[in-house]
N, C-alpha and C positions, 0 to 999 in steps of 0.2 A: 168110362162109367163112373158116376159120381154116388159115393154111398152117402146117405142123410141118418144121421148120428140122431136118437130122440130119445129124452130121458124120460123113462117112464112118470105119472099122472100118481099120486097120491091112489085114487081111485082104482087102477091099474095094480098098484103094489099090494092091495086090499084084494083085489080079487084072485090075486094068483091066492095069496095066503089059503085062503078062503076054499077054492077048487083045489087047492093040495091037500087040505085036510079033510075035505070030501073025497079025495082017491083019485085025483086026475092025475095021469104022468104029466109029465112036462112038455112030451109033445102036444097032446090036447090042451093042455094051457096055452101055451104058443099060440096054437091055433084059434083059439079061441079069443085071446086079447089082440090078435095081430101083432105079435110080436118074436124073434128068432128063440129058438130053443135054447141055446148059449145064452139068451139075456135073462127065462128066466130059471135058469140053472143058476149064473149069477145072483141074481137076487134073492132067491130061494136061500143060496149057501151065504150070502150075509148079511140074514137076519132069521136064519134059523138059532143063532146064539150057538151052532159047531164052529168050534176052531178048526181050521182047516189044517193049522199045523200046531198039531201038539207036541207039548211039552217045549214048549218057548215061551 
C-alpha cells in the first residue's frame, strides 16, 4: 500500500481556522476538508501560537 503525502492548500489551512472558531472538533473538520484528524490537530497546534513545550 502506497500512502500519498499532500500538503495542505492555503485555502484549507484558512478553513480549519475558521470551523475551529465556529466549534467544530477536529474530527468534523477532518471530515469536512478531506483530510486525517492527526493533520488537522497538527496544524491546528502550530499555529495556534501554544508552545507545545513550555518553559524552553
Amino acid at each position: 500500500m502506497t500512502i500519498i503525502y499532500q500538503q495542505l492548500a492555503y485555502e484549507q489551512r484558512c478553513q480549519i481556522s475558521a470551523l475551529k472558531k465556529s466549534g467544530c472538533s477536529q474530527m468534523e473538520i477532518a471530515e469536512i476538508i478531506g483530510a486525517s484528524q492527526s493533520t488537522v490537530s497538527r496544524e491546528l497546534a502550530r499555529n495556534t501560537g501554544a508552545s507545545t513545550r513550555p518553559n524552553r
